[in-house]
Every structure is written in structure tokens, then in C-alpha cells.
C-alpha positions as CSV (number, residue, x, y, z in Angstrom):
1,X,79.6,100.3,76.3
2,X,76.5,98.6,77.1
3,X,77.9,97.4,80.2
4,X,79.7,100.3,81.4
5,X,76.4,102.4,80.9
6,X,74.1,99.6,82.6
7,X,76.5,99.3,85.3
8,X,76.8,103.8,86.0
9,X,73.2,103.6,85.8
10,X,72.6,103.1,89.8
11,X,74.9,105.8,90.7
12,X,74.3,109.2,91.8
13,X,76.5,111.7,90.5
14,X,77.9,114.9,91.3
15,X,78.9,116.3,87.5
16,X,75.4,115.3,86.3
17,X,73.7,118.4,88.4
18,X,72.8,121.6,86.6
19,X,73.4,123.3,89.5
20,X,76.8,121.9,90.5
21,X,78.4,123.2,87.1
22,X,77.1,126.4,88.3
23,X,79.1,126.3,91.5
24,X,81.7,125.2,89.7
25,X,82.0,128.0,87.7
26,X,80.9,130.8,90.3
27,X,83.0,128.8,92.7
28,X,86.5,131.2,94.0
29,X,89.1,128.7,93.5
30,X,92.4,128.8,95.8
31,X,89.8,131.1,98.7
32,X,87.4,129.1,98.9
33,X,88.0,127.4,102.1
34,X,89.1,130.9,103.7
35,X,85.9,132.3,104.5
36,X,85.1,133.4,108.3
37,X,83.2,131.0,110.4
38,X,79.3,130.8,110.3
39,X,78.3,129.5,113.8
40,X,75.4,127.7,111.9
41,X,73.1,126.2,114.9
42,X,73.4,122.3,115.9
43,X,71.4,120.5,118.1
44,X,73.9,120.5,120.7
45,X,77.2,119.3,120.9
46,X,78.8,117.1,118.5
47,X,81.8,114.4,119.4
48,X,84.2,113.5,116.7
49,X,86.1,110.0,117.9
50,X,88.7,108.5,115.5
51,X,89.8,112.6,115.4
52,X,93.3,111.5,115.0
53,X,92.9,109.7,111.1
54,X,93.5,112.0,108.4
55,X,89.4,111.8,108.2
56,X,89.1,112.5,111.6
57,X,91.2,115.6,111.5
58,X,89.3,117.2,108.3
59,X,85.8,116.7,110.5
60,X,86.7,118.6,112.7
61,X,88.2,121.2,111.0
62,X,84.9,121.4,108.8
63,X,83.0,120.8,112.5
64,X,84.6,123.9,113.8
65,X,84.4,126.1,110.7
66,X,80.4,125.7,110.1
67,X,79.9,125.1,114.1
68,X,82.6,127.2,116.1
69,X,85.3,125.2,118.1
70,X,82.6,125.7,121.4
71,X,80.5,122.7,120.0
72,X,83.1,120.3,119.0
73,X,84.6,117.8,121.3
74,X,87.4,115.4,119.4
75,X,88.1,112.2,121.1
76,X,92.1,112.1,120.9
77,X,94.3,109.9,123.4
78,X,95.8,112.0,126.2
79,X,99.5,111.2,124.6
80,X,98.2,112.5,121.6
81,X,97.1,115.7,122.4
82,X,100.1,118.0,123.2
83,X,100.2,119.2,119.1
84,X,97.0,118.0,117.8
85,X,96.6,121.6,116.3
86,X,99.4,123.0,114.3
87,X,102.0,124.8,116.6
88,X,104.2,127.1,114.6
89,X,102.4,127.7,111.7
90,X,101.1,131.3,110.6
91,X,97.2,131.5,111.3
92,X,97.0,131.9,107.5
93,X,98.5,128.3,106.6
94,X,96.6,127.2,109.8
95,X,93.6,127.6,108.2
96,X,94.3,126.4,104.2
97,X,95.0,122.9,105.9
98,X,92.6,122.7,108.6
99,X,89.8,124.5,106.7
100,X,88.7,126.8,110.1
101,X,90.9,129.5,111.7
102,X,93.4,128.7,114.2
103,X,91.7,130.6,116.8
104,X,88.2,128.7,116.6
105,X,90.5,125.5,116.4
106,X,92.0,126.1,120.0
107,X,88.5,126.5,121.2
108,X,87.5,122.6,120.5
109,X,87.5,120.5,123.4
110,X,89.8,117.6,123.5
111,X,89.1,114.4,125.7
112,X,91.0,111.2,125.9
113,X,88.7,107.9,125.4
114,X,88.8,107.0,128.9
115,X,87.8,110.5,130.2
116,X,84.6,110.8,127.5
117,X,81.8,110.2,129.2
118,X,80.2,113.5,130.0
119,X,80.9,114.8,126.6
120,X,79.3,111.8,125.2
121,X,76.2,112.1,127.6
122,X,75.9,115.3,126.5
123,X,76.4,115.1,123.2
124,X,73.5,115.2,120.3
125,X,75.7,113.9,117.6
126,X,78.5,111.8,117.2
127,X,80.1,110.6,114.2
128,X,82.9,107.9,114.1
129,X,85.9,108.6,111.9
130,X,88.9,105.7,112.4
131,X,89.9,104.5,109.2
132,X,90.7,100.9,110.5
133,X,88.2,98.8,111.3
134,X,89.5,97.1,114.5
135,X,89.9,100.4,115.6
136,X,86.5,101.7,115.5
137,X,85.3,98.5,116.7
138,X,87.7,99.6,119.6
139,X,86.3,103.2,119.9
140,X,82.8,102.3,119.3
141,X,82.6,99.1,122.2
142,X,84.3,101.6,124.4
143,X,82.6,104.7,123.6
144,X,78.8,103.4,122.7
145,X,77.5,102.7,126.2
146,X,78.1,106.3,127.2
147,X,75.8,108.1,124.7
148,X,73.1,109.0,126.3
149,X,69.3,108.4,125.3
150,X,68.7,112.5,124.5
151,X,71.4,111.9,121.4
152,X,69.4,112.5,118.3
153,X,72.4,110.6,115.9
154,X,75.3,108.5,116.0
155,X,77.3,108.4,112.1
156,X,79.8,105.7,111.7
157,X,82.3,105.2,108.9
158,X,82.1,101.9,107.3
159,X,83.7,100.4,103.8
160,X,82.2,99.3,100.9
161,X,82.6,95.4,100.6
162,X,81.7,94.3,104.0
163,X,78.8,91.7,102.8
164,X,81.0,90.7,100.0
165,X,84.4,89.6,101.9
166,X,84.8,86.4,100.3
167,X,84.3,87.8,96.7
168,X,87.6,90.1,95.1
169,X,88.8,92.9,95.4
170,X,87.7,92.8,98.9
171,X,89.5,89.6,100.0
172,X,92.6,91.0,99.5
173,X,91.5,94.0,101.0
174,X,90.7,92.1,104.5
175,X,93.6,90.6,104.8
176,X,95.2,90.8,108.6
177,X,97.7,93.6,108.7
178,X,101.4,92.7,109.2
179,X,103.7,93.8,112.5
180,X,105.4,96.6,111.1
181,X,109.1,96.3,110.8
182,X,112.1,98.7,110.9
183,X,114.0,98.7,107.3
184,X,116.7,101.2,105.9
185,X,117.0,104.5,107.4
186,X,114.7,103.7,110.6
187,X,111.4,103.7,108.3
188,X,108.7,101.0,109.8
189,X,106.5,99.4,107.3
190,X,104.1,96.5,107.6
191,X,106.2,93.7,106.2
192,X,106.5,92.1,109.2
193,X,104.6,88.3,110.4
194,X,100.7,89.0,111.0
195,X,99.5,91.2,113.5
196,X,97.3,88.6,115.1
197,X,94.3,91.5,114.3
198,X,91.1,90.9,112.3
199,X,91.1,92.3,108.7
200,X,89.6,96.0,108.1
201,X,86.5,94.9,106.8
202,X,86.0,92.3,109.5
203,X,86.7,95.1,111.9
204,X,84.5,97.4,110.2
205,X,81.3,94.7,110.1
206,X,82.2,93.9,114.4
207,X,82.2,98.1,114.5
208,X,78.7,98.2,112.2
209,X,77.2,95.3,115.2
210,X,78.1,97.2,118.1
211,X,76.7,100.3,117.0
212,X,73.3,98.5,115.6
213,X,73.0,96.7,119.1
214,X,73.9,100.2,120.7
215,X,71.1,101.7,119.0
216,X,68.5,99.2,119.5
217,X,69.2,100.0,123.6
218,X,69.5,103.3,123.8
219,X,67.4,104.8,120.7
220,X,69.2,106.7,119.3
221,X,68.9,106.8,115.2
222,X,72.1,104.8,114.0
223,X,73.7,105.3,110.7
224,X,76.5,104.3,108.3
225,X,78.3,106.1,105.6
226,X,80.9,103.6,103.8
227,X,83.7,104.5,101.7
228,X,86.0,102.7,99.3
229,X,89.8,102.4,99.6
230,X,90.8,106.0,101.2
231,X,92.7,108.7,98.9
232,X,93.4,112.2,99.1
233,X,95.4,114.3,101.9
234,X,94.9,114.8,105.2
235,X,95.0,118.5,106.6
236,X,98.5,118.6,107.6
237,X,100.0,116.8,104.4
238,X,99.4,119.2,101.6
239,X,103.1,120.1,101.5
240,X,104.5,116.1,101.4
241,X,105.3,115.5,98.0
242,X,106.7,112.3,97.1
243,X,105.5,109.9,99.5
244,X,102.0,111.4,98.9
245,X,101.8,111.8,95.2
246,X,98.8,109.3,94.6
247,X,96.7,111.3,97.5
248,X,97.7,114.6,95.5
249,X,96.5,113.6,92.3
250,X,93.4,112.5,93.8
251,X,92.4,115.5,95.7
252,X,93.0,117.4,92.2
253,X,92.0,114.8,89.4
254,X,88.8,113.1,91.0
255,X,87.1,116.0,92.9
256,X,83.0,114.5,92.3
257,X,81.0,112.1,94.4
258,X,79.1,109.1,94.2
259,X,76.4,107.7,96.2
260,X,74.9,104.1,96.5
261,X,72.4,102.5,98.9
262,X,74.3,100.5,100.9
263,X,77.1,98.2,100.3
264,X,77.3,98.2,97.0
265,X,79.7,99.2,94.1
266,X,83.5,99.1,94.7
267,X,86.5,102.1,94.3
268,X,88.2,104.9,95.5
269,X,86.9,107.7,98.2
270,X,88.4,111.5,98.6
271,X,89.2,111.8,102.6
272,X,88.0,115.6,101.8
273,X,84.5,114.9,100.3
274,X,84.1,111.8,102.4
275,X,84.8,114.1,105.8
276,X,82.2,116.6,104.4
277,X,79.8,113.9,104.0
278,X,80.2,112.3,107.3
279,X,79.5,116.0,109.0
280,X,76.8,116.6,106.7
281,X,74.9,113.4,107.4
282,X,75.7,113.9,111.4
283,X,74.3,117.3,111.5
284,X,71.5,117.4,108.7
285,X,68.3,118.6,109.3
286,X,66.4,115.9,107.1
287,X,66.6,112.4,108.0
288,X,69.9,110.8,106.2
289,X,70.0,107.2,105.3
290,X,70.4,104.3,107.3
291,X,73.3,102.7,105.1
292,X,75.1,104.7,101.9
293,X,78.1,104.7,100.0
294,X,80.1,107.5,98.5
295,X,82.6,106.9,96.4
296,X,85.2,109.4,94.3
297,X,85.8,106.7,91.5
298,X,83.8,104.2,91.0
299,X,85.4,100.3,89.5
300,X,84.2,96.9,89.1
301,X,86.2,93.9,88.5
302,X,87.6,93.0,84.9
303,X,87.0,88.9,85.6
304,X,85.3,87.6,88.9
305,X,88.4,86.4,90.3
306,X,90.1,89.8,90.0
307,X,92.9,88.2,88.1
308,X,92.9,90.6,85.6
309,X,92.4,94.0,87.7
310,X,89.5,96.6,87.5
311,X,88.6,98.8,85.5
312,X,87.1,102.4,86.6
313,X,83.8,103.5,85.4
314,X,83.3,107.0,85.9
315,X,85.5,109.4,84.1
316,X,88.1,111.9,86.4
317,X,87.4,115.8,86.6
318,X,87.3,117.5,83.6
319,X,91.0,119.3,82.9
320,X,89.3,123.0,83.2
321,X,87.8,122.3,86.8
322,X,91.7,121.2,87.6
323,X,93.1,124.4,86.5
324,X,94.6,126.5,89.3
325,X,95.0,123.3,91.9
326,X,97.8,122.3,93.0
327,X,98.3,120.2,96.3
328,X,101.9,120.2,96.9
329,X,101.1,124.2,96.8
330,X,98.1,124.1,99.2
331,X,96.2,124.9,96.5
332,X,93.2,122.6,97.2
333,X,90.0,122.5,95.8
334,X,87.2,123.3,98.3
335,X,85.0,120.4,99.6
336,X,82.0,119.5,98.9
337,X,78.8,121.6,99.5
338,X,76.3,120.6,101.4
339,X,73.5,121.7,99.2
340,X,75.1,118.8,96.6
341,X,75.7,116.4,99.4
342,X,71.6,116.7,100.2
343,X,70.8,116.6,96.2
344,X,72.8,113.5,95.9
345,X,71.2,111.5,99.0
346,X,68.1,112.8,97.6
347,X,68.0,111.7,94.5
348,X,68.4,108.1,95.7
């Protein structure tokens, strides 16, 4: 108990505020995420690249419900666009998945990678959202050089774990990825010989350089936010049950946040939260850190070696705040608010 307390005592919580039980409780449940959009004022455009990940998508869904779809411009590969927005859906299911109306969606400027320099000249913030880190080393060596000097902030997702490669869990979680590989029923999976690509977190650290060496050139104020092992639906995955039953259970069951300076401490992140943090430290007033962590559950190792697992150290969402969820029902809870997001980076 000693250890578990010492080890929790570092970490910024969610559950601990006064005035995040408040919300909780005021808080409409299955609505909340239903409201109109508040065209709140940004310093100018913001550019979302990595907009295809599931993180990526809920960004700029959040992006265009607090900004209106005018000042959002999503970095998405010219064969990727046709569909990017839900086609066939009532504007009503539109928005429970994407979190902004349909027609504010529509309005959000797409642009493929090659195509994105103008938007990225004229952009004020940009936030980087690709879940693997060889691809956002990709997105940020091609992307960086066009963001102009007038950009006030450039966010980048990083992982927890990327000064501590050689040490477990992370080891395991750098390993190359495999060629995927056609098995029964035309399903490709990655059991295939090595890719020949660099591990995510060595991807992630080459992303973290470009964007430090980016920033030293062109001045603009260069930050990271790292998560742990992704959880938690994307926007258009709410309905998927089987294959996506771990993802439910964490939107529902682990619905607080965590923040630490830098890399340090080791677990789980919620997409959801995580994407709310990302836009909130893009398009904060205040200064945000240089280098933070959040993290949905928070572990450490049972044995140095990791042969014996991990154990988690914060405790899931209490039963009552779980009442009334249900993902496979697009019954979602509502992400986090950005008045806790800014107590929580405060307080560290």
C-alpha cells in the first residue's frame, strides 16, 4: 500500500477535483455531445495532419464543434478523401460519432500532404495526430518546413516510454511491425516477416527531433503531449461490437485523466480524452507545457523485467458515473472539458 500510494503520488488526477464531481453530476449524460456549435475564436486557422487515425478523426470533430468547420483544415491523402465524412448517415447519428453536426463537418477543408503548403503557411496552430511513429515522423519531415514563422504553436503526439526503450514494457512495445498477411476469410493481420520499419517509439523519438529542430528554425513554440498504449473508439466505431470490445469497455469503464511531466509513468490512454487534450493544448490561451503525459490508467511493472506483468494503479470509474453508457449503443460519455484539462496541467 505504501508503494502504490508513493508511486500515485506524482500524478494529477481527474476524480480528485471538487469541481469535476460537480460536473459529473450536473453533467446531461447520452446529450451531452449534441449541443450546437460555439464558433469560440482561434488565432487563425488550425491544421490537423494524421486526420485519418481514429485520434485524428475525433480532433477534428472536437476542432469543428468548438471552432466551426471554416477554421479547420485536415491533412488527409487525396485517395482518402472521397468519404472522410460519413455519407449515408442521418445528421443526427452524424453528429453522436463525430461530436459536431454534419453540416459544419462538410465545411472543413481537406488537403492532401503534398498540396499543404498554403494552409500550413497560413495556419496558427497545428497539432499532429498519427498514431504510429514512423508515420508522424513521415508527416512531420514533410509537413514542418512549410509552417510559416507567424504560427504561434505546433502540438505533436508522442508516447510515453520513449527515453526508456531498452527498459520493459516499452521494449516490447518498439518492436518493428510485421508485413501484414492475408489469413482465413481475406482478413490481413500483421503476422507476416518484419516490415523493415523502425519501432513506434523509435518513430515517435525521430518525429519528437524533427519537430525540436523545426522549431529552433522557424520559432515557433513546439510542444509534445504523449500518451500510453491507445484505447477507446474512434468516431465511426461505436456500433463494432466484437472486434472492439476492449475499446468499449474503455471509453465507459476508465473515463478520468492523468497528467505527468514528461515521459514518465507507463499505461493506457482514451483516444476521446487524449483528442480533447491535444486540441485543448493547440488552442489554449495560457501557455501549455513543453512535454506532458496523460494517461486513462496508469501501471507500473510487477518485476523490472516485466516477467511477471503490471499491475494498474489507479482505480476505474466509479459504477454510478458508468450508468446510462453504453458504446455499442452510441451511448458515449462526453469528453473531457477543457476547464479540467487546464486544472490538471495546472496543478503540475
Amino acid at each position: 500500500m505504501t508503494a502504490l500510494a508513493t508511486s500515485l503520488s506524482a500524478i494529477t488526477r481527474v476524480s480528485s477535483n471538487a469541481a469535476l464531481k460537480r460536473q459529473q453530476r450536473d453533467q446531461p449524460r447520452v446529450r451531452a455531445h449534441r449541443s450546437r456549435v460555439v464558433t469560440a475564436s482561434v488565432d487563425g486557422p488550425i491544421v490537423i495532419a494524421g486526420a485519418t487515425t481514429p485520434t485524428g478523426r475525433l480532433v477534428a470533430g472536437l476542432a469543428v464543434k468548438a471552432y466551426g468547420g471554416s477554421n479547420v483544415t485536415l491533412v488527409v491523402n487525396q485517395d482518402a478523401q472521397d468519404g472522410y465524412w460519413p455519407e449515408d448517415m442521418p445528421d443526427d447519428v452524424v453528429e453522436k460519432r463525430m461530436y459536431a453536426p454534419a453540416p459544419e463537418l462538410v465545411k472543413a477543408k481537406l488537403v492532401d500532404p503534398r498540396d499543404a503548403g498554403d494552409a500550413l503557411k497560413a495556419a496558427k496552430q497545428v497539432v499532429f495526430c498519427a498514431e504510429w511513429g514512423a508515420t508522424q515522423a513521415e508527416l512531420a519531415e514533410q509537413l514542418l518546413p512549410f509552417v510559416g514563422s507567424d504560427a504561434k504553436r505546433v502540438v505533436m503526439l508522442s508516447r510515453v516510454g520513449i527515453n526508456r526503450r531498452e527498459k520493459a514494457p516499452f521494449v516490447e512495445q518498439n518492436k518493428p511491425p510485421k508485413k501484414l498477411q492475408e489469413v482465413a476469410l481475406g482478413l490481413k493481420l500483421p503476422v507476416g516477416e518484419n516490415s523493415g520499419q523502425p519501432g513506434s517509439l523509435d518513430g515517435f523519438a525521430n518525429a519528437e527531433k524533427i519537430l525540436a529542430d523545426a522549431a529552433a528554425k522557424s520559432g515557433f513554440s513546439a510542444h509534445i503531449v504523449r500518451s500510453g498504449e491507445l484505447r477507446g473508439n474512434g468516431p465511426l466505431l461505436l456500433a463494432d461490437l466484437s472486434a472492439r470490445m476492449v475499446d468499449n469497455l474503455y471509453d465507459v469503464k476508465y473515463q478520468d485523466l492523468y497528467f505527468k511531466k514528461g515521459d514518465e509513468g507507463q499505461g493506457y490512454t482514451k483516444r476521446l480524452n487524449l483528442a480533447a487534450t491535444l486540441l485543448r493544448m493547440t488552442t489554449t490561451g495560457s501557455t501549455p507545457p513543453a512535454d506532458c503525459a496523460a494517461l486513462s490508467v496508469v501501471c507500473e511493472m510487477i518485476d523490472p523485467f516485466g516477467l511477471m506483468g503490471e499491475k494498474t494503479l489507479t482505480e476505474p470509474t466509479g459504477v454510478e458515473r458508468r450508468k446510462g453508457y453504453d458504446m455499442a449503443k452510441g451511448k458515449a460519455p462526453a469528453p473531457i472539458a477543457n476547464e479540467l484539462i487546464d486544472e490538471l496541467i495546472a496543478a503540475l
